[in-house]
Structures are given as structure tokens and as C-alpha cells.
N, C-alpha and C positions, 0 to 999 in steps of 0.2 A: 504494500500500500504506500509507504512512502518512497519508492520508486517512481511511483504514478505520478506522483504530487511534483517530483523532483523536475519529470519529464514535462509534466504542463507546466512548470513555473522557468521552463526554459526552451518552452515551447512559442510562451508569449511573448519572452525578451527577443526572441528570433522573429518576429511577426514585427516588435515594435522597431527592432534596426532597418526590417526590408522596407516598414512604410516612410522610417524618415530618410532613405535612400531613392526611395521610386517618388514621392509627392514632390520635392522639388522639381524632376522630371516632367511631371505631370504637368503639375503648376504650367512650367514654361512651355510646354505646349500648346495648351490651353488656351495665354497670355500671347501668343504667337498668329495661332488660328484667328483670336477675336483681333488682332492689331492688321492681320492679312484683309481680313474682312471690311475693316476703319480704310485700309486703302482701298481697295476694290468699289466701296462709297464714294470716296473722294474723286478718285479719276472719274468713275461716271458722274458726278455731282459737274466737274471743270468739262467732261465735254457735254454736258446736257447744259449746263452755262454758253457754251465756244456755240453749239448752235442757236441756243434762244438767242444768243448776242446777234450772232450772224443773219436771223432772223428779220431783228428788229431794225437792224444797222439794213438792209435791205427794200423792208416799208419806208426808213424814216433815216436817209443817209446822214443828214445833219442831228440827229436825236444824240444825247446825251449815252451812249454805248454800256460806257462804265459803271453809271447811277442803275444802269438797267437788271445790269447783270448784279451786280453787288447787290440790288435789292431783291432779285431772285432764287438768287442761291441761298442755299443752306448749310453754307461753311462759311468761316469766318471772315467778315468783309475787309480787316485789318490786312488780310496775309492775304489778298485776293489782287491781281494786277491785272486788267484788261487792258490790250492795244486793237486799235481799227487800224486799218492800213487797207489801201485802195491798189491792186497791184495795176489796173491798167492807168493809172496814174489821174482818175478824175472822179468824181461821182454821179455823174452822168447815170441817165438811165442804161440797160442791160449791160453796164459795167460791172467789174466783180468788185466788192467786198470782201475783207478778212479780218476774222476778229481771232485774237491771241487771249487764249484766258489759260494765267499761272498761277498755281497757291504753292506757298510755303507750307507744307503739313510737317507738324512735329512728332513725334513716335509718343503716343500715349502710354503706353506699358513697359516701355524701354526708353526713359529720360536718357541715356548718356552715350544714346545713338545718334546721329547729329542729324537736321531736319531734309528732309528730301523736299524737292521744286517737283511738281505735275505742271506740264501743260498739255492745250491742245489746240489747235484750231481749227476754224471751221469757215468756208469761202461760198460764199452764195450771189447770184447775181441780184442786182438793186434794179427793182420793176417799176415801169413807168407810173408819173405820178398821174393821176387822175384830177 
């Protein structure tokens, strides 16, 4: 009988090393997955931004681009950079548009990885005005 007792009480010690050896593990998986996922947000947040930009910069070539986007996005408008740029060189109607949308995202779950730049763009023609 005290055999048995000897075995379980060194049954648990070995139970309680493998969990504080695997939980760390765990943890940063975990903490990994959900920080993959925060990017996977963001990039399509910047190019669902790059088009509505592109969009609007399109109806309304003189319109305010930047107040557009930064008011529709859903990331933070501090670390948000929008450029218009006109490649055939005018605003003319069936000219193109391109709008440049950047964010600086910081790593939420990993502070002392240093911040990564997303961008995208998105080029659409500007239609006559009516």
C-alpha cells in the first residue's frame, strides 16, 4: 500500500513538470495564431480602405481622399497614410487614379518585435462628371 501512494505522489510531480514545460509552448502558439489572424485583419482592412479610397477618389477626383479613408477604416487613423497620385498625369475624366493606403501595425502579443508597414493600392478610372 505504501508503494501505491509512493507511485501516485510521483506520478503527479511528473504530470506537474510536463505541464509547466508544454503550457509555455502552448501559450505561444496560441498568442501566434491570434497575432496571425490581427494581420490577416489589417491587410484586408488597408486594401478594403486602397479600394473604397480608389472609389471615391474616382466619383469625386478633387474630394478630400485621406478624411475618406481614415474615416472608414477600422484601424487606427494615427498610423494610417493615404496618397492619391494621378499616373496619366491629370484628373480628367476616364483618366486613372491611385490611391496608396499604408499602416504602421505594431505586434500586439509580441511588444519587442518591431512594427511592420502594410500597404496597398488600388487604381481605378475617374468617370465623367454628370
Amino acid at each position: 500500500m505504501a508503494r501505491s501512494v509512493r507511485a501516485r505522489t510521483r506520478s503527479r510531480g511528473q504530470s506537474l513538470v510536463a505541464f509547466a514545460i508544454l503550457f509555455p509552448c502552448f501559450l505561444f502558439v496560441i498568442l501566434a495564431i491570434a497575432q496571425y489572424a490581427l494581420i490577416y485583419y489589417t491587410v484586408s482592412a488597408i486594401n478594403e480602405g486602397a479600394r473604397d479610397g480608389a472609389r471615391f477618389a474616382s466619383i469625386n477626383p478633387a474630394g478630400d481622399v485621406s478624411t475618406f479613408v481614415k474615416g472608414r477604416t477600422v484601424l487606427d487613423p494615427s498610423q494610417l497614410t493615404v496618397s492619391v497620385t494621378f499616373p496619366d498625369g491629370n484628373s480628367a475624366a476616364n483618366s486613372r487614379v491611385s490611391v496608396n493606403v499604408r499602416y504602421n501595425m505594431q505586434h500586439m502579443f509580441f511588444p519587442g518585435l518591431s512594427a511592420r508597414n502594410f500597404a496597398s493600392t488600388s487604381t481605378m478610372r475617374i468617370e465623367a462628371q454628370s
